[in-house]
C-alpha positions in Angstrom: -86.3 -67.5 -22.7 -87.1 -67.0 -18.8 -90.0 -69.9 -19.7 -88.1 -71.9 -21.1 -84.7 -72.2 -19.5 -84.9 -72.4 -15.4 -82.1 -72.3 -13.7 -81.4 -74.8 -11.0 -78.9 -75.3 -8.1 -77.1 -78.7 -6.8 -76.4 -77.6 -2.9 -73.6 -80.2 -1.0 -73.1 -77.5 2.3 -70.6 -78.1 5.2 -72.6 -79.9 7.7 -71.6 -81.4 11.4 -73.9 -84.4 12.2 -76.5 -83.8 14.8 -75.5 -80.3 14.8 -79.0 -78.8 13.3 -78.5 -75.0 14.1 -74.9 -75.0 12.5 -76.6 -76.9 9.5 -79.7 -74.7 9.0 -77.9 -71.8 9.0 -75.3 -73.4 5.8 -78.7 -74.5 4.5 -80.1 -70.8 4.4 -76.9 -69.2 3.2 -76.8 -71.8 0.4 -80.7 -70.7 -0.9 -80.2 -66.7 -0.5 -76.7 -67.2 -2.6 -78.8 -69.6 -5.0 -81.4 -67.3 -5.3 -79.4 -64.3 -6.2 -77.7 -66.0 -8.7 -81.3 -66.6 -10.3 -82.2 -70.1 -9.3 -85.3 -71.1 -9.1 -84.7 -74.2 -7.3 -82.3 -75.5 -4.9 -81.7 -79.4 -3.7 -80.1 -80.4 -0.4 -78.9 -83.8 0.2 -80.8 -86.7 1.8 -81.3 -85.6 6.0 -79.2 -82.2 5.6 -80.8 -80.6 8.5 -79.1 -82.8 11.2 -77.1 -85.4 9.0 -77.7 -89.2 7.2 -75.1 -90.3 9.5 -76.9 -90.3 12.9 -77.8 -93.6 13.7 -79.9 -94.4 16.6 -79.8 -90.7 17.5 -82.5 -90.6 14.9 -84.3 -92.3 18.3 -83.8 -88.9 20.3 -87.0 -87.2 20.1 -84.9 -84.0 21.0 -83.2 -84.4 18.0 -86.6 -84.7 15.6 -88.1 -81.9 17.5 -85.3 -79.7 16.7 -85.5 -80.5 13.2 -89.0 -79.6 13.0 -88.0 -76.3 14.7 -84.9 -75.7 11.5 -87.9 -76.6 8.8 -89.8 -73.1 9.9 -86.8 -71.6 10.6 -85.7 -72.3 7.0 -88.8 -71.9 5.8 -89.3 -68.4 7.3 -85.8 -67.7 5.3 -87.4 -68.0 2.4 -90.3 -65.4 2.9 -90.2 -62.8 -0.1 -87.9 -65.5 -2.3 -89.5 -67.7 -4.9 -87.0 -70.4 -4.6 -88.3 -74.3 -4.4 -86.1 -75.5 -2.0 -86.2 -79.0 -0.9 -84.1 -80.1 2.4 -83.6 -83.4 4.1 -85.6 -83.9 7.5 -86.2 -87.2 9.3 -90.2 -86.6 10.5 -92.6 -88.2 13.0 -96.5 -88.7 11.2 -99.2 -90.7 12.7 -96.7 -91.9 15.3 -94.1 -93.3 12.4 -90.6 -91.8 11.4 -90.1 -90.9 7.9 -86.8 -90.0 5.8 -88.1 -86.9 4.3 -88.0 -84.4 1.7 -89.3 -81.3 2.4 -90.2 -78.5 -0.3 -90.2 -75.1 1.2 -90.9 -71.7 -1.1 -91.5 -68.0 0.4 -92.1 -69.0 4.2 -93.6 -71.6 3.5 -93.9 -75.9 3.9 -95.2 -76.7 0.5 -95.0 -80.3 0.6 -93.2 -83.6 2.5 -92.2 -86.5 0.3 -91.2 -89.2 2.2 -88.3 -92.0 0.9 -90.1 -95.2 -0.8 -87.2 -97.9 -0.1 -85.1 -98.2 2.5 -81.7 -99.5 2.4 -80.9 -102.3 4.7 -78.0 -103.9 3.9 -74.5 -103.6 4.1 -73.2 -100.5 5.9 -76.8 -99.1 5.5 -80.2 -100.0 8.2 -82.4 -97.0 7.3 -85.6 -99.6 8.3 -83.7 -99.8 12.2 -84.7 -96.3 12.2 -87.5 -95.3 9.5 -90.3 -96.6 7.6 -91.2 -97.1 4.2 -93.7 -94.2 2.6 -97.2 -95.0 2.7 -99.4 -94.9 -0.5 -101.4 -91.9 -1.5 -101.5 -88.5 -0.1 -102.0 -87.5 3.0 -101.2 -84.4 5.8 -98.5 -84.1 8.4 -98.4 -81.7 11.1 -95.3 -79.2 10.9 -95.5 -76.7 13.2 -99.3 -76.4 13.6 -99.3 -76.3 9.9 -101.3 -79.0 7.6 -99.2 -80.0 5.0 -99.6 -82.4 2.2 -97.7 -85.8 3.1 -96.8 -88.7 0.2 -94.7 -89.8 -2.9 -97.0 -88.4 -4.9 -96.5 -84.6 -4.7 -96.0 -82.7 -7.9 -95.3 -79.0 -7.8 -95.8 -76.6 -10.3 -94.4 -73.1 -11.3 -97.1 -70.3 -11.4 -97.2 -69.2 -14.6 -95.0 -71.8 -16.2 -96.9 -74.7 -16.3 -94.2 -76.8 -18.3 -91.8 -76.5 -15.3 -93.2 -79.5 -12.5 -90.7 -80.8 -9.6 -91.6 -84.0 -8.2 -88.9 -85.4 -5.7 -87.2 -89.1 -4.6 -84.7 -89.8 -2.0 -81.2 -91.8 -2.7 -82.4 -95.5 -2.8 -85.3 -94.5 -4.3 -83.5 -94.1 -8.2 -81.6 -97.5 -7.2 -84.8 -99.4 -7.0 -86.8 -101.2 -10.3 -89.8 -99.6 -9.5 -88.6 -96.0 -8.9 -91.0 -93.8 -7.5 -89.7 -91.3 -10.4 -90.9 -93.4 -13.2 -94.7 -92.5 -11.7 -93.7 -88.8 -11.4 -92.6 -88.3 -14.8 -95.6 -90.6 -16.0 -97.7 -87.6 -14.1 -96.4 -84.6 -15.4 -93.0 -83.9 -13.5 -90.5 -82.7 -16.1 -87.5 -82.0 -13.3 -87.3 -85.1 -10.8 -84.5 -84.5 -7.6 -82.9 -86.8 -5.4 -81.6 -85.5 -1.9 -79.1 -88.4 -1.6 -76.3 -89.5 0.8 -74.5 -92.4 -1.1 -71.0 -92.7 0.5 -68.2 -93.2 -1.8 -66.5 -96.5 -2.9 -63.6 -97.1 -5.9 -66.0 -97.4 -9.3 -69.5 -95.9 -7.8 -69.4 -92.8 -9.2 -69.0 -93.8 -12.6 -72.0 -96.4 -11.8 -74.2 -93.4 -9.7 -73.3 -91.0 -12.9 -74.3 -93.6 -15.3 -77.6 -94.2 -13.1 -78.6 -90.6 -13.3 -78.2 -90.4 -16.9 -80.0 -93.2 -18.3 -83.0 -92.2 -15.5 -83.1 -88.8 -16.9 -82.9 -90.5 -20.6 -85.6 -92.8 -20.2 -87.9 -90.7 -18.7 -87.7 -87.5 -21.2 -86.7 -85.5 -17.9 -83.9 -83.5 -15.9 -82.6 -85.1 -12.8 -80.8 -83.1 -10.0 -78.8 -85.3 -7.9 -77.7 -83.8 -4.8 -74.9 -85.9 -2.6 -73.9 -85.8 1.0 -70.7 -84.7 1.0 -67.0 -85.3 3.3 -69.4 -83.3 6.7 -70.8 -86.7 6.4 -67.9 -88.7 6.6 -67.5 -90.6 10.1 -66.9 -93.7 11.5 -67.0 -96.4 8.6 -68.1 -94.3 5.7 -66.9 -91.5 3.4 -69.0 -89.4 1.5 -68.0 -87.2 -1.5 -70.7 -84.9 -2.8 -71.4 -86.3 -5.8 -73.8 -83.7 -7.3 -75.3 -83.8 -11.3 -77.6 -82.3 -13.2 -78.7 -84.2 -16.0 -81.1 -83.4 -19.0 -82.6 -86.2 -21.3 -79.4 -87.9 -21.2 -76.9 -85.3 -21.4 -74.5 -84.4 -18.2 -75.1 -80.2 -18.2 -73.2 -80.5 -15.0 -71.5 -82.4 -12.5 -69.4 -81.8 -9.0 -65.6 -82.4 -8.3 -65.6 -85.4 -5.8 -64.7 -84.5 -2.0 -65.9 -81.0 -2.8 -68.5 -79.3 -1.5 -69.7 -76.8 -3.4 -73.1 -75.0 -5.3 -74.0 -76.9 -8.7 -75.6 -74.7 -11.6 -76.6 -75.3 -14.6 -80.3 -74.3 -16.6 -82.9 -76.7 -17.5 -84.9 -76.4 -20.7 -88.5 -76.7 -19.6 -90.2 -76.5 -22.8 -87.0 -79.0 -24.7 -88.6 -81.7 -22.2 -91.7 -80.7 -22.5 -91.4 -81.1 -27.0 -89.4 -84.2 -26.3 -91.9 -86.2 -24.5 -94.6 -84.6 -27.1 -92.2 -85.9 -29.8 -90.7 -89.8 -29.0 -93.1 -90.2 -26.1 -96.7 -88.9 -26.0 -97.8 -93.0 -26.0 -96.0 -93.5 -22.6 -97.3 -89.6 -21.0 -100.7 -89.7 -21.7 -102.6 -91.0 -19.1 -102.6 -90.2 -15.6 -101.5 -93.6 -13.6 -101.9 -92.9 -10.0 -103.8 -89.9 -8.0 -101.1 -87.0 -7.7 -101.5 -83.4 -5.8 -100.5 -80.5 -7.8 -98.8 -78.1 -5.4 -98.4 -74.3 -7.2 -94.9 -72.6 -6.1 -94.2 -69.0 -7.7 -90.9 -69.4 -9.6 -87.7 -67.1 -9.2 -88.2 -64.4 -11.8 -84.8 -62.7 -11.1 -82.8 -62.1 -15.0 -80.1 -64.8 -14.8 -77.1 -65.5 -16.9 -77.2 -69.0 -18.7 -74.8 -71.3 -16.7 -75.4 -73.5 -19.5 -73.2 -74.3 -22.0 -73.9 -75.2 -25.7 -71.3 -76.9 -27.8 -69.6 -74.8 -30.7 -70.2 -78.2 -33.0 -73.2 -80.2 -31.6 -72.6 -82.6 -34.7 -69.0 -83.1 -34.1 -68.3 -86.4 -31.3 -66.9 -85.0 -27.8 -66.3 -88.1 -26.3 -65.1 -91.6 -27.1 -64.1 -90.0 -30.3 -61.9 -92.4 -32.2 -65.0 -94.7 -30.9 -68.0 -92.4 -32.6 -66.1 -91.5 -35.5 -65.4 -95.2 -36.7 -68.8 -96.4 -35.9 -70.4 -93.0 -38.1 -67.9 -94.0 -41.3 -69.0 -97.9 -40.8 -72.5 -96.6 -40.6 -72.1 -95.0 -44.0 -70.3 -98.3 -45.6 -72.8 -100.7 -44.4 -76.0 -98.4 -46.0 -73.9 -98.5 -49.1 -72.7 -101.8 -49.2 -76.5 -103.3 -48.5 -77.4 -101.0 -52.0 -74.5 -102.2 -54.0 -75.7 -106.0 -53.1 -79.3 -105.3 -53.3 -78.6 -103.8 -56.7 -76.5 -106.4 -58.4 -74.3 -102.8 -59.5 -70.7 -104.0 -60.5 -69.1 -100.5 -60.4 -69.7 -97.9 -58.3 -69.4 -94.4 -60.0 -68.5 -90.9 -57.8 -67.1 -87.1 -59.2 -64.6 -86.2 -57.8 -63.8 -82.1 -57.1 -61.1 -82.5 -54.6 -63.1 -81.0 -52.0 -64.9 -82.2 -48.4 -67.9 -83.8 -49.8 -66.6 -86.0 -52.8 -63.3 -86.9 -51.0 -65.5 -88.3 -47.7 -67.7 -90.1 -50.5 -64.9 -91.8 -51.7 -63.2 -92.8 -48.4 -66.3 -94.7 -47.6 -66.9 -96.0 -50.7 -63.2 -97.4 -50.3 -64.4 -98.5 -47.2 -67.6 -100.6 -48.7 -65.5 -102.0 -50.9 -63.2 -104.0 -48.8 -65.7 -104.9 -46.5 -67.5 -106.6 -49.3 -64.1 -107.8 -50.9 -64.4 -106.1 -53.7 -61.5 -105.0 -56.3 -61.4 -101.5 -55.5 -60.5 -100.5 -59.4 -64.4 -101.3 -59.8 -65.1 -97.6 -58.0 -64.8 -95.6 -61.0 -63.8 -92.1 -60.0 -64.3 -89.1 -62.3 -62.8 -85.5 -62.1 -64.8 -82.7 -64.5 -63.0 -79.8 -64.9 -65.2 -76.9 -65.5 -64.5 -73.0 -65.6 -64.0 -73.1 -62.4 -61.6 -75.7 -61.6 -58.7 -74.6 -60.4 -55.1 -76.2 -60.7 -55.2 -77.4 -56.9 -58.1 -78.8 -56.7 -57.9 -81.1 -59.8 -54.4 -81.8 -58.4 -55.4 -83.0 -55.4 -58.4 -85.0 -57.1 -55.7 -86.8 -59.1 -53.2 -87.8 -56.3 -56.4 -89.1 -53.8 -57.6 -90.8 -56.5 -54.4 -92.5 -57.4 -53.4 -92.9 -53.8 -56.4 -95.3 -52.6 -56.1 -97.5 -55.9 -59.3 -96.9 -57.6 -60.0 -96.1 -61.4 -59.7 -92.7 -62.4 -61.1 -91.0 -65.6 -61.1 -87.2 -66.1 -63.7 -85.8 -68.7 -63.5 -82.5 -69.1 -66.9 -80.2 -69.4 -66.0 -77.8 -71.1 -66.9 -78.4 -74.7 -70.1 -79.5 -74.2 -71.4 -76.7 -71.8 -70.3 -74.5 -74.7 -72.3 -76.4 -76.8 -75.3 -76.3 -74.8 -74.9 -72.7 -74.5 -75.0 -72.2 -77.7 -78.2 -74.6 -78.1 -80.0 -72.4 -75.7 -78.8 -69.5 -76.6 -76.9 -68.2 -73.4 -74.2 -65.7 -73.0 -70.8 -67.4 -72.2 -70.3 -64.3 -70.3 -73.2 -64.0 -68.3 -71.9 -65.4 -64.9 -75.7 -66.1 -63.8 -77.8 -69.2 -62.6 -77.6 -70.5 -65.9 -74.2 -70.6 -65.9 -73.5 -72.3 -63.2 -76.1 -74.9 -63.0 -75.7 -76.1 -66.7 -71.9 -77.2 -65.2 -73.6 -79.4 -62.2 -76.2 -80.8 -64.3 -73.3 -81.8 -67.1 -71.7 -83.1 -65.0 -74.8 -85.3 -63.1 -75.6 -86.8 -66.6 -71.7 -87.9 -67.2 -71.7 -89.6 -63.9 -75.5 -91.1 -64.9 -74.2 -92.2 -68.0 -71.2 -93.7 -67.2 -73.1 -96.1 -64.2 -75.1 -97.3 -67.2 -71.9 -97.8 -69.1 -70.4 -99.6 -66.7 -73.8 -100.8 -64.9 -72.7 -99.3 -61.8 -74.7 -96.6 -59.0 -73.7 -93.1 -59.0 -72.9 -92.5 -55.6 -73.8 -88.7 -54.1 -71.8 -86.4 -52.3 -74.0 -83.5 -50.9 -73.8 -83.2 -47.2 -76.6 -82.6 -44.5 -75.8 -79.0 -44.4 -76.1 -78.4 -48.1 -80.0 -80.0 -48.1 -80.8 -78.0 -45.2 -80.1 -74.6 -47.5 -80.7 -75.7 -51.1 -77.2 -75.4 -51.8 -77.2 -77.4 -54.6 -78.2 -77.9 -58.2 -82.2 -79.3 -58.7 -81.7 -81.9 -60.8 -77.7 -81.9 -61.1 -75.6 -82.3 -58.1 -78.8 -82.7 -56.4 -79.1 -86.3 -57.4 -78.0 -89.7 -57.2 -78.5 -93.2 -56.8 -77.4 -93.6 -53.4 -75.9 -90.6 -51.3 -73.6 -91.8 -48.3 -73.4 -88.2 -46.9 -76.7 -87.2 -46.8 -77.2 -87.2 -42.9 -74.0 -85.7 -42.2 -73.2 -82.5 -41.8 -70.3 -79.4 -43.0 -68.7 -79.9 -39.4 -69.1 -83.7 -39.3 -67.6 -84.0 -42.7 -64.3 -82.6 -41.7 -64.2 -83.8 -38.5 -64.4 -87.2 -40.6 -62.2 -86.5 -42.6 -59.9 -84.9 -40.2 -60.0 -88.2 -38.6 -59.0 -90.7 -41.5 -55.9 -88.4 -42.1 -54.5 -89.2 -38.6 -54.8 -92.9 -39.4 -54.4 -93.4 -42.9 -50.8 -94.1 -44.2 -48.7 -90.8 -45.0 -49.1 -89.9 -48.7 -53.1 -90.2 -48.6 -52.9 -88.3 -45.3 -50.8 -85.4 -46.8 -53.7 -85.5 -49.6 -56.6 -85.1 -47.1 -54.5 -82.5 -45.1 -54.6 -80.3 -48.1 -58.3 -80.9 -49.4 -59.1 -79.3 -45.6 -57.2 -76.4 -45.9 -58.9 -75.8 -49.3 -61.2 -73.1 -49.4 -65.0 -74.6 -49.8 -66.5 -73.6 -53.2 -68.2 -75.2 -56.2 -65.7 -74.1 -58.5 -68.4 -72.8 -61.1 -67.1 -69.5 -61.5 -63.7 -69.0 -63.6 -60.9 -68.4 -61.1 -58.8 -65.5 -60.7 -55.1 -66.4 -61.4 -55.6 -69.7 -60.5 -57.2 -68.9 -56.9 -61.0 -69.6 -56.0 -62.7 -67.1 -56.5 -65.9 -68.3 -55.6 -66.2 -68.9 -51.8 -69.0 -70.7 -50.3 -69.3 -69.6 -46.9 -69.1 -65.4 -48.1 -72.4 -66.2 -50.0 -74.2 -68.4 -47.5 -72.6 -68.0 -44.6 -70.4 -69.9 -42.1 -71.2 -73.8 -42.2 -70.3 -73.4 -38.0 -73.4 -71.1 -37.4 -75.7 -73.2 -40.3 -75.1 -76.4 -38.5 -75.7 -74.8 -35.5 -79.2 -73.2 -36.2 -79.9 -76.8 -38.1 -78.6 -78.7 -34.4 -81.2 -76.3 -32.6 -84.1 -75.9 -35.0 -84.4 -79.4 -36.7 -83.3 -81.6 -33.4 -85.4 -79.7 -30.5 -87.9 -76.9 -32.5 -86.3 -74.0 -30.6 -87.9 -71.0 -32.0 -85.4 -68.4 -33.7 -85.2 -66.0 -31.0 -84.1 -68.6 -28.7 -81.2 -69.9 -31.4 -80.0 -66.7 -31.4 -79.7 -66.5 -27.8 -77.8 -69.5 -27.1 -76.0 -68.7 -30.4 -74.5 -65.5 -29.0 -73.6 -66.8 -25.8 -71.8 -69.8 -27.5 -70.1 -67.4 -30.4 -69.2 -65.1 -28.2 -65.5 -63.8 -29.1 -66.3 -65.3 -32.7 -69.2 -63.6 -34.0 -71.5 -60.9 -33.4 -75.2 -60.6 -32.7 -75.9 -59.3 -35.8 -73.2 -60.9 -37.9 -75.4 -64.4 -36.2 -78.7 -62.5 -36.8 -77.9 -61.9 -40.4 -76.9 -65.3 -41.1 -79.9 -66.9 -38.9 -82.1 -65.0 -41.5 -80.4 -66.4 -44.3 -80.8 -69.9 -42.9 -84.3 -70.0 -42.3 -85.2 -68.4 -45.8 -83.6 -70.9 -47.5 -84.5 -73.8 -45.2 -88.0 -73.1 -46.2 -87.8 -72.4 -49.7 -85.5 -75.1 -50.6 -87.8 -77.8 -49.1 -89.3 -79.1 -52.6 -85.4 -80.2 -52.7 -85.6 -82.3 -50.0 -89.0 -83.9 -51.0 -87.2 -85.9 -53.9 -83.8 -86.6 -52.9 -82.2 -90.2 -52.8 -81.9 -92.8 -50.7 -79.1 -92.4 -48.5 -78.1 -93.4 -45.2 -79.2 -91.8 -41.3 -76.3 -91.7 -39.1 -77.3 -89.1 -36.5 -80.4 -87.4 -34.8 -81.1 -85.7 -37.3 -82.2 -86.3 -41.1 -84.2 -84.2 -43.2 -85.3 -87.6 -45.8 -88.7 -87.0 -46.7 -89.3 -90.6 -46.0 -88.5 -90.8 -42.6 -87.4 -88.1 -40.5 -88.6 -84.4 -42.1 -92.0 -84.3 -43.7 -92.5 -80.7 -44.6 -94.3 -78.7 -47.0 -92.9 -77.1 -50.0 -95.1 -74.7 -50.0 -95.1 -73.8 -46.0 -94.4 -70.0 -45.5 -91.1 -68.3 -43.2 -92.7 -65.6 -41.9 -93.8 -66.5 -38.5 -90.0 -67.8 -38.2 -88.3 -64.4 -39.4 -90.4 -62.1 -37.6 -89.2 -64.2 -34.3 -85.8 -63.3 -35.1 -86.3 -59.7 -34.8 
């Protein structure tokens, strides 16, 4: 866990412009409160040590030799601290004055990057002051010290070779060619930006927008650090407009007009398997001659600033948005079958639970896109020994509530009778038991979409491939299965979703089907009451999706699931109640696989699919071990 997660600070300080003692000494405080909070690197904003904001004082040699005096003062700060700190400097090389970075790790200058393009237009002039950096690497003079001098600077962590800093300054991420696009080509999984964008009405959503799709499209974090209100003077405001962004994803991001330390914990090794994963074609050659610089990395125990979402399947923004465009998704995979297929009917059990009622609501929904009679969806309730009085209730009412055909055919009889053909105990409550039920009931629906030449359409959810939970050969198959990508949580927060919008009778329907307990109904119930509950046999569909999020979306290893698991299910479940049930998932996520290598079509709607034809290509055969012993 310490090599893979590095935790990493976003540093907007008070500052007075031109002030450089009063500066340094915020700058110092900031890194020595960073580090003890376990941060292994630190970002300042563009020119921190005296202020973005000078002007022509940047002309005052008094005021560049000073600064050079703060960079060893800092640096000396940092002796006995293994913190990558990078601070804004304006520097004199070769007779030339630079907008700088400058990385600085236990007492010493590691590095200077120096800003690619300057800003010249509107309320900003940086080329009345600076110049633009030159190509290739070379050394600047810092206090009698040689010290390597370009863009092209990459530093690496001593004894964690996936976590590599390489640095740009504001304008730089603005520009089409930015200087961060070479960096991450070269290696550097964390890019920063010491930035001093002032503040207008609508940039922050642009600047936030900016950050993320950088950090997206180069398989990389980004820590933006902003100037903030020290800065404001004259014509300009500035707000401290800090994020830290990770393939795409905000981890974390300032209040505006407050300055403040920014945490949050970058996943090394997740960027690392990303770019190994989607981009390996773009990452493998080296495109420009870089100097790797080592640093040793903060190896202080921190707490995990980051935080993990209880439901990583489940929209958290634009909601009503997602969740439309994730039931259209399902329609439109179906409707292209029904077409393709010539099928006149299409032909769905019904249990009166999640899966079959989501099945039918988007069936529905494929229906009247295509303008289609909706009495051609032939839906068909079973009652086992298991069915219980609400359940087939509730099966009736949705069915007659959205206008399709019902038909109810009961399995009793001939599960009897094949019983008695095979000689089987009525009483044994075993495998046989139960899976003669799902496999009577697969050839009824089979049978009745050749009667009616229509397509049996599946109901088995995401979560239910990834554990086997299902019958090989009964529930297990289909013609087409609409819920095949989507997950336990997904499926109620889908179906959560249409009863808010859907007219009052079908809504009190759904509202009921959600508070029913999940079970197959294959055991006989006790006084009319489920007896036989999913979730106490399997586990809790929260924590399976969870583990299937973690372990099929980024290849964390167990040990690491379980960490973030505890800190995210803290207050709901225990370490061992989420070891015992981590177990449980990865036994049966590998010895359920020859399930998923011969299930139907069905439609991706997410990042993750476990088809054997596009997404998950896995052995059946492949062995858990290395996966359980992690775990313990």
């Amino acid at each position: 866990m310490q090599r893979s997660f590095v935790k990493v600070c976003s540093a907007t300080v008070p500052i007075r412009v031109a002030d450089v003692e009063f500066n340094t000494k915020q700058i110092i405080d900031a890194i020595n409160e960073s580090y003890e909070r376990g941060s292994s690197l630190i970002v300042f904003p563009e020119l921190s040590l005296c202020g973005y904001t000078c002007g022509d004082l940047f002309n005052q040699r008094m005021l560049i030799d000073v600064v050079v005096e703060a960079i060893a003062v800092a640096a000396e700060a940092t002796k006995g601290k293994n913190i990558l700190s990078f601070v804004g400097a304006p520097l004199m090389n070769e007779g030339k004055l630079y907008n700088c970075a400058v990385a600085i790790c236990d007492g010493c200058v590691l590095g200077v990057i120096p800003k690619t393009y300057l800003p010249n237009f509107g309320e900003f002039y940086e080329q009345r002051n600076f110049v633009k950096a030159p190509d290739g690497v070379s050394t600047i003079v810092i206090n009698g010290q040689n010290v390597p001098f370009g863009r092209n600077l990459i530093f690496k962590a001593e004894g964690n070779e996936e976590f590599t800093v390489a640095a740009e300054i504001c304008q730089d991420l603005w520009a089409p060619n930015s200087p961060s696009v070479l960096h991450a080509l070269n290696g550097a999984n964390v890019i920063v930006n010491l930035s001093c964008s002032d503040e207008i009405a609508g940039k922050a959503d642009y600047r936030r927008d900016l950050v993320k799709i950088q950090s997206a499209k180069l398989v990389c974090a980004y820590i933006y650090s902003d100037a903030g209100d020290g800065e404001s003077t004259t014509d300009t405001v500035f707000a401290g407009h800090n994020i830290i962004c990770e393939n795409g994803n905000v981890l974390a991001e300032s209040q505006l007009f407050k300055n403040g330390l920014l945490y949050s914990d970058i996943d090394v090794q997740l960027l690392s398997d990303e770019r190994k994963r989607v981009a390996s074609g773009y990452y493998c050659d080296s495109f420009a001659q870089y100097e790797i610089i080592k640093f040793k990395s903060n190896t202080k125990k921190a707490e995990l600033d980051r935080v993990f979402p209880l439901m990583p399947f489940v929209p958290k923004t634009d909601i009503a948005e997602r969740t439309e465009l994730i039931l259209t998704m399902q329609a439109k995979g179906l409707e292209k079958r029904l077409s393709h297929s010539g099928a006149k009917t299409a032909v769905i059990g019904i249990s009166g639970g999640l899966d079959s009622t989501l099945a039918l609501l988007v069936t529905c929904k494929a229906f009247k896109n295509l303008n289609r009679d909706l009495k051609d969806i032939i839906a068909v309730t079973m009652p086992g020994f298991g069915t219980t009085p609400k359940t087939k209730s509730n099966s009736l009412k949705l069915i007659e509530a959205l206008g399709v055909t019902g038909k109810t055919v009961s399995i009793k009889k001939s599960v009897e009778q094949h019983f008695e053909d095979i000689g089987h105990d009525i009483t044994v409550f075993d495998a046989t038991y139960e899976n003669a039920q799902a496999r009577m009931r697969t050839l009824i629906l089979m049978d009745l979409a050749n009667k009616y030449n229509g397509l049996v359409i599946g109901t088995g959810d995401l979560s239910e491939l990834a554990l086997g939970w299902s019958t090989y050969n009964g529930d297990h198959m289909s013609m087409y299965s609409v819920n095949c990508s989507v997950p336990k949580t997904l499926v109620k927060h889908l179906i959560e979703y249409e009863a808010k919008i859907l007219d009052g009778r079908i809504s009190e329907i759904l509202k009921s089907i959600l508070n029913t307990e999940i079970s197959p109904e294959l055991l006989p119930p006790d006084n009319g009451e489920i007896v036989q509950k999913t979730e106490e046999a399997i586990g809790p569909y929260i924590l399976h999706d969870f583990f299937l999020y973690y372990a099929v979306r980024y290849g964390y290893t167990p040990k690491k699931i379980l960490c973030i698991a505890e800190k995210t299910f803290k207050g709901l479940f225990g370490r061992e109640t989420i070891k015992k049930w981590l177990k449980a998932f990865f036994k049966r996520f590998f010895s359920q696989q020859f399930k998923r290598s011969c299930v139907p079509d069905g439609v991706k709607v997410g990042s993750v699919s476990l088809s054997p034809r596009g997404d998950w290509r896995m052995p059946s055969d492949a062995v858990a071990k290395l996966w359980l012993d992690n775990i313990d």
